[in-house]
C-alpha positions as CSV (number, residue, x, y, z in Angstrom):
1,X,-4.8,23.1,12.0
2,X,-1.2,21.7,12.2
3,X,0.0,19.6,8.8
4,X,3.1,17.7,7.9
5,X,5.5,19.2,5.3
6,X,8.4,17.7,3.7
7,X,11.1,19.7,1.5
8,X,15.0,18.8,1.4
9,X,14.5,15.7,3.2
10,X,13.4,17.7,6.2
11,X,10.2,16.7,8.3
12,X,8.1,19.9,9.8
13,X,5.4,19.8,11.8
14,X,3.5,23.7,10.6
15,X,0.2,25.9,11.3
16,X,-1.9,25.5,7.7
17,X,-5.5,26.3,7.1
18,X,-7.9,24.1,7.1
19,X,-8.3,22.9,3.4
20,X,-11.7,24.4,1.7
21,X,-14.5,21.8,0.1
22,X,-15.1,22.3,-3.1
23,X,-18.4,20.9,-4.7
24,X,-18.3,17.2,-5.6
25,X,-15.4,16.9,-2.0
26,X,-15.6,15.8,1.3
27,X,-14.0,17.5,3.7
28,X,-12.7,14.8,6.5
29,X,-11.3,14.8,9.7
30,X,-8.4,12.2,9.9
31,X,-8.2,9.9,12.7
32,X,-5.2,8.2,11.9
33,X,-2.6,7.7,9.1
34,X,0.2,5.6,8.1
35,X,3.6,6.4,7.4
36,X,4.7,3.8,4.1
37,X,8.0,3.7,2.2
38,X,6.5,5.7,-0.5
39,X,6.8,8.5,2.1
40,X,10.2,7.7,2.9
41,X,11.0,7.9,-0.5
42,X,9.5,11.3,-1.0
43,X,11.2,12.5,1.9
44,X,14.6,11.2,0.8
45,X,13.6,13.4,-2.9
46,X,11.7,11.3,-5.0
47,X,9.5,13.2,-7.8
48,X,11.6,16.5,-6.3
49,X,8.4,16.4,-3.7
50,X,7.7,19.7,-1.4
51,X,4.7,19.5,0.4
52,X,2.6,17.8,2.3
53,X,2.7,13.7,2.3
54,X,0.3,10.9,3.5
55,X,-1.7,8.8,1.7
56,X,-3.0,5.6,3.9
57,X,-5.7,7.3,6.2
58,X,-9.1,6.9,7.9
59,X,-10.6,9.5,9.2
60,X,-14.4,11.3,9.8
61,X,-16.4,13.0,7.5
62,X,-17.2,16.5,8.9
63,X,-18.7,18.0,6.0
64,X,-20.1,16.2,2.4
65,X,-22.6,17.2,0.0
66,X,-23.7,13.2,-0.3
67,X,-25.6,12.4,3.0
68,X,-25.1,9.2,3.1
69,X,-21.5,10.5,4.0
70,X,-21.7,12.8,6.7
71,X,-20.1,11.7,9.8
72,X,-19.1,8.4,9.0
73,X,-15.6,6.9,9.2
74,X,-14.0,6.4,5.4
75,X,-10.8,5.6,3.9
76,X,-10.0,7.4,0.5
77,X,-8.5,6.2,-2.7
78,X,-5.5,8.0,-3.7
79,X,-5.8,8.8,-7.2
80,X,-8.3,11.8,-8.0
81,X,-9.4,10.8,-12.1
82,X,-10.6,13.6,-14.2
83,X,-13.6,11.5,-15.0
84,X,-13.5,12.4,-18.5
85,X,-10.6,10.7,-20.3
86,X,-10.4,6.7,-21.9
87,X,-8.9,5.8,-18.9
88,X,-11.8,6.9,-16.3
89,X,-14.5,5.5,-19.0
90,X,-13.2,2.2,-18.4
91,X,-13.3,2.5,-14.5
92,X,-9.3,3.0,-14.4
93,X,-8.9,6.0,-12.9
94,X,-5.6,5.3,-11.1
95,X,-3.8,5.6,-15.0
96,X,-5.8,8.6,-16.1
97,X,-3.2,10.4,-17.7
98,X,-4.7,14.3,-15.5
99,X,-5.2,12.2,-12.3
100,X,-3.6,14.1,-8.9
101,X,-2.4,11.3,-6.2
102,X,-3.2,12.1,-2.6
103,X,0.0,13.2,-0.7
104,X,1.9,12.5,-3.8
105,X,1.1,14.6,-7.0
106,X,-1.0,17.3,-6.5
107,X,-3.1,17.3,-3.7
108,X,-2.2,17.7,0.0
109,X,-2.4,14.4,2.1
110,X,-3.3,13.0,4.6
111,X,-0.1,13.8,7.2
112,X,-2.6,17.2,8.7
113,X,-5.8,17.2,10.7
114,X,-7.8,17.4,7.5
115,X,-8.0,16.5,4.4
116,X,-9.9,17.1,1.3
117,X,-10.9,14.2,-1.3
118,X,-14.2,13.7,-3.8
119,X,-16.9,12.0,-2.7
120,X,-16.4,9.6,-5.0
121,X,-13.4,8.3,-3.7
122,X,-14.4,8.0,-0.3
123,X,-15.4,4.2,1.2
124,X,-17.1,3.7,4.6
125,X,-15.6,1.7,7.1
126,X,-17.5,-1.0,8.2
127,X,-17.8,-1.0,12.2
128,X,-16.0,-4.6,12.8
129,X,-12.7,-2.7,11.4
130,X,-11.1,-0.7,14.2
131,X,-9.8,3.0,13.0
132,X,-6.4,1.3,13.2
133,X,-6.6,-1.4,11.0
134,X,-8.5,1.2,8.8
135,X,-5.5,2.2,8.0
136,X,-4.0,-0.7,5.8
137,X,-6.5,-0.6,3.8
138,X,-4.8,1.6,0.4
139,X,-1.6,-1.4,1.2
140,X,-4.5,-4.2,1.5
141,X,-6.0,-3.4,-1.5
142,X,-2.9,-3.2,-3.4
143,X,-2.3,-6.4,-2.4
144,X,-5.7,-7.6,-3.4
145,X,-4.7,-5.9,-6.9
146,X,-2.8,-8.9,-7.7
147,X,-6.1,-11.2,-7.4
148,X,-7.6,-8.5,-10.1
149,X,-4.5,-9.4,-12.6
150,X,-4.0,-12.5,-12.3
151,X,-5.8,-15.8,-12.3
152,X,-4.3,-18.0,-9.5
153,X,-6.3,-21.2,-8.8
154,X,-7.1,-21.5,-5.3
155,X,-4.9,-24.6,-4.3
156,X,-1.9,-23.4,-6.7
157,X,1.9,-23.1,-4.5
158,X,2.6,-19.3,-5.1
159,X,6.2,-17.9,-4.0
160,X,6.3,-14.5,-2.1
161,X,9.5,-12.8,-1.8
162,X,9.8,-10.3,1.1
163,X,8.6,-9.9,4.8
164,X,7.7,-5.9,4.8
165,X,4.7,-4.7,5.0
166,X,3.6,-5.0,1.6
167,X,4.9,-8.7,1.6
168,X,3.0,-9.6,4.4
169,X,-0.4,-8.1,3.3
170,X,0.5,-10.1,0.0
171,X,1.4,-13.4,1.6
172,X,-2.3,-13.0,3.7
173,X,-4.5,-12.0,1.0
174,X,-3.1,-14.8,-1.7
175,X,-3.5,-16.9,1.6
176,X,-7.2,-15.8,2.3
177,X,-8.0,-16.9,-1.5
178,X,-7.1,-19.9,-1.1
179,X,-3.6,-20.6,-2.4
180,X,-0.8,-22.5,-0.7
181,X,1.5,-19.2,-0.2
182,X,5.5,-20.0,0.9
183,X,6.9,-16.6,2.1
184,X,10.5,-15.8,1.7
185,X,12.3,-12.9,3.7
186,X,15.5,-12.1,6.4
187,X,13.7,-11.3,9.2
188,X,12.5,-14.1,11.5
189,X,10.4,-11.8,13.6
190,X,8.3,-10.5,10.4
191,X,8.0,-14.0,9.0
192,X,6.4,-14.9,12.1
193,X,3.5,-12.5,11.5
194,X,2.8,-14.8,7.8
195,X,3.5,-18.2,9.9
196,X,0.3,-17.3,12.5
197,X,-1.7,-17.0,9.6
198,X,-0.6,-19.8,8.2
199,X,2.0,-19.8,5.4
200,X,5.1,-21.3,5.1
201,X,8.3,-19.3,5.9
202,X,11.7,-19.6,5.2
203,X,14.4,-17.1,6.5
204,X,17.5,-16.4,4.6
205,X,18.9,-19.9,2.8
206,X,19.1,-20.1,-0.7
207,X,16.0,-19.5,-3.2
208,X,14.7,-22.9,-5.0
209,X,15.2,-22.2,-9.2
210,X,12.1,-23.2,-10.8
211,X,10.0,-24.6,-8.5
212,X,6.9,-22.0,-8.9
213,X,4.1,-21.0,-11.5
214,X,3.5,-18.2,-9.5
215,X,6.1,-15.7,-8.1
216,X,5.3,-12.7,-6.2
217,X,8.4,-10.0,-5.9
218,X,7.8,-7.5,-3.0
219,X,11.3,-7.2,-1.7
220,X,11.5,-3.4,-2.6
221,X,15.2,-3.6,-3.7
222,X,16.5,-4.1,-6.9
223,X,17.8,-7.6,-6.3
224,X,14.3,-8.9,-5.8
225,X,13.4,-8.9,-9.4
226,X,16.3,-11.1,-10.6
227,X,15.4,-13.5,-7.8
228,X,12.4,-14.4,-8.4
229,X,13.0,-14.9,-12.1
230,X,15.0,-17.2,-11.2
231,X,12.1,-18.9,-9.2
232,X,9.6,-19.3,-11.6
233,X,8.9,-22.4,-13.6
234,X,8.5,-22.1,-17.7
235,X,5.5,-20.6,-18.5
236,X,5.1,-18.7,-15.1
237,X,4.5,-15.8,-13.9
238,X,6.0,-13.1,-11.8
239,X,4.3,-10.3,-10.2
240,X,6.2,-7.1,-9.8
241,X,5.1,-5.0,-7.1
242,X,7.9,-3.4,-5.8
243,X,8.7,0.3,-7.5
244,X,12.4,0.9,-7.7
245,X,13.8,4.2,-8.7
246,X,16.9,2.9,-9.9
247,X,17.8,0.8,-13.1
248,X,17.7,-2.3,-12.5
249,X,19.7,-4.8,-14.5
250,X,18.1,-8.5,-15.9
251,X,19.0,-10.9,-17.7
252,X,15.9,-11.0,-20.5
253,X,17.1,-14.3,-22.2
254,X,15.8,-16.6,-19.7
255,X,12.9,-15.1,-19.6
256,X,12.5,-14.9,-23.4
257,X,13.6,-18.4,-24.0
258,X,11.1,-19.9,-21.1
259,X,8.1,-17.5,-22.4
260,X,7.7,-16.3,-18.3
261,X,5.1,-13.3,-18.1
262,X,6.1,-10.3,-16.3
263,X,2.8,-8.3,-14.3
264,X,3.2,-5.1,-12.8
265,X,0.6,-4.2,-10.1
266,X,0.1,-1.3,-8.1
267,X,-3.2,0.3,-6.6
268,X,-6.1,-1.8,-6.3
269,X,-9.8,-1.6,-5.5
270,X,-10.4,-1.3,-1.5
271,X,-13.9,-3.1,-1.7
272,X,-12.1,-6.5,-1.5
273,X,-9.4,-5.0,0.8
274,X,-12.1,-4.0,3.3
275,X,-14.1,-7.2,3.1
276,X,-10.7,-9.2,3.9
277,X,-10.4,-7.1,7.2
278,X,-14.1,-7.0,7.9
279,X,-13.7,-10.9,7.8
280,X,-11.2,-11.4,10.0
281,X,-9.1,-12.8,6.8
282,X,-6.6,-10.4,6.8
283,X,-4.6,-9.8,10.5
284,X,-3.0,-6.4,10.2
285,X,-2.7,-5.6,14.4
286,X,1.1,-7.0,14.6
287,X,2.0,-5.2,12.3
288,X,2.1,-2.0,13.8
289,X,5.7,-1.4,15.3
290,X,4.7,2.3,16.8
291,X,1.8,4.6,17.5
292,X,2.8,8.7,17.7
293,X,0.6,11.8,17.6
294,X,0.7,14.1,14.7
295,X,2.7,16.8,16.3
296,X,5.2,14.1,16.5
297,X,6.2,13.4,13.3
298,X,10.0,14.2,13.0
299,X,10.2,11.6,15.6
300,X,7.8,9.1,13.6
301,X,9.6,9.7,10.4
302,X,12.9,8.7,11.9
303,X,11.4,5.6,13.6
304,X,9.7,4.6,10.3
305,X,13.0,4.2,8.7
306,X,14.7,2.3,11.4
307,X,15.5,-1.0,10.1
308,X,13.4,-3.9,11.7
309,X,10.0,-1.9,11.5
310,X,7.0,-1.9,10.2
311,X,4.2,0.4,10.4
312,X,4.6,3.6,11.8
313,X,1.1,5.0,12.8
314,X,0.3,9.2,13.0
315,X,-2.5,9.4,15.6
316,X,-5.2,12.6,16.2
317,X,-4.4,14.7,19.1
């Protein structure tokens, strides 16, 4: 089979064996995958990665010791649990302290014709979702993750800063549950993706101080986190998803003196995340700036980090 691998901030495209199934795994076929910032970041060095990336897939099982698998279109959670620790006992796997990550720590991802991943982790695709929109699911369900964390009344205003991808799967699932979301960003074009589902938009312009219980940051820079603490009303609450990899500086003493509560979210469950697309809820088409077959991944590397776009998407041959 042919396989992505990254080292030295190089993209190659290499011959590599087909990965073997171990008891417990599925081996799957993958149909398509996503290229995300997290990549980007490997690529550029973060973690000191060498291998193989990918992580937002959907692909066909071709081989499963669970029936109930075999040949069905699935998308896999990322973090591979022990199953034996604290963490795993209370159903969270993604902070067991042993877990490998898909395409990140440990295992080979999903940027190859196959892919290995435990049964467990696998979830079928429901036939209303096409294999493209498949693939947003691992974003989708981070998104969704904030739902999980936090108790936001349906009706509540909520503040979303940032018009990426992860912003905009934010901005549409706080929007699904209910809540009036205002989405804040640069780009005109990506804003208009949030306004067709409904949610206010503002490009550029300054930031209102105060006005929100809720604040989600998603701008991925460091700047993003200062913003929207100064956003949130005393008593709020900001959501952190974006992970820098650089200090970032902040002021604690407003944040101390108006008793605001900092979340930090990351992966979430992709039950709700595939319910949102198998609903309709959740419009994840537009979002998709370019479509390029495996073999092509230099190319869809370097389009990935062109400023302006979105989703990158690494077809089957």
């Amino acid at each position: 089979m042919i396989a992505v691998h990254l080292e030295d901030g190089k993209v190659e495209v290499r011959e590599a064996a087909v990965p073997p199934r171990n008891e417990g795994y599925a081996l799957v076929r993958v149909l398509a995958a996503g290229i995300c910032n997290t990549d980007l970041e490997l690529q550029r060095g973060y973690y000191g990665f060498a291998g193989r990336p990918g992580h937002e897939f959907v692909g066909e099982v071709v081989e499963s010791d669970a029936p109930e698998l075999a040949g069905q279109r699935v998308v896999g959670e990322i973090n591979l649990a022990c199953g034996a620790c604290e963490w795993c006992a209370r159903d969270l796997g993604r902070h067991c302290p042993n877990r490998t990550v898909l395409g990140i720590v440990g295992h080979p991802g999903a940027f190859a014709e196959y892919l290995t991943l435990p049964n467990r982790n696998l979830r079928v695709v429901p036939p209303a979702v096409t294999t493209e929109q498949a693939v947003f699911v691992e974003p989708l369900a981070a998104a969704c993750e904030i739902l999980e964390q936090a108790r936001i009344p349906p009706g509540d205003r909520v503040a979303v800063l940032g018009d990426g991808k992860l912003g905009l799967l934010v901005g549409q699932a706080l929007k699904a549950h209910g809540a009036e979301v205002h989405q804040y960003g640069r780009h005109r074009e990506k804003l208009a993706i949030a306004e067709r589902a409904g949610i206010w938009t503002q490009a550029d312009g300054d930031l209102p101080p105060r006005s929100y219980d809720w604040v989600v940051e998603a701008t991925g820079s460091r700047a993003g986190l200062e913003a929207a603490a100064r956003m949130v009303r005393p008593r709020g609450t900001v959501i952190m998803k974006s992970t820098i990899h650089d200090a970032v500086q902040l002021d604690t003493a407003p944040l101390i003196v108006d008793e605001i509560t900092l979340i930090g979210s990351r992966c979430g469950r992709f039950e709700p995340a595939l319910d949102l697309l198998e609903r309709g809820a959740v419009q994840v088409d537009a979002m998709i700036s370019e479509r390029l077959p495996l073999r092509k991944a230099p190319e869809a590397f370097e389009a990935a980090a062109r400023k302006g776009v979105l989703k990158v998407l690494l077809l089957a041959d």
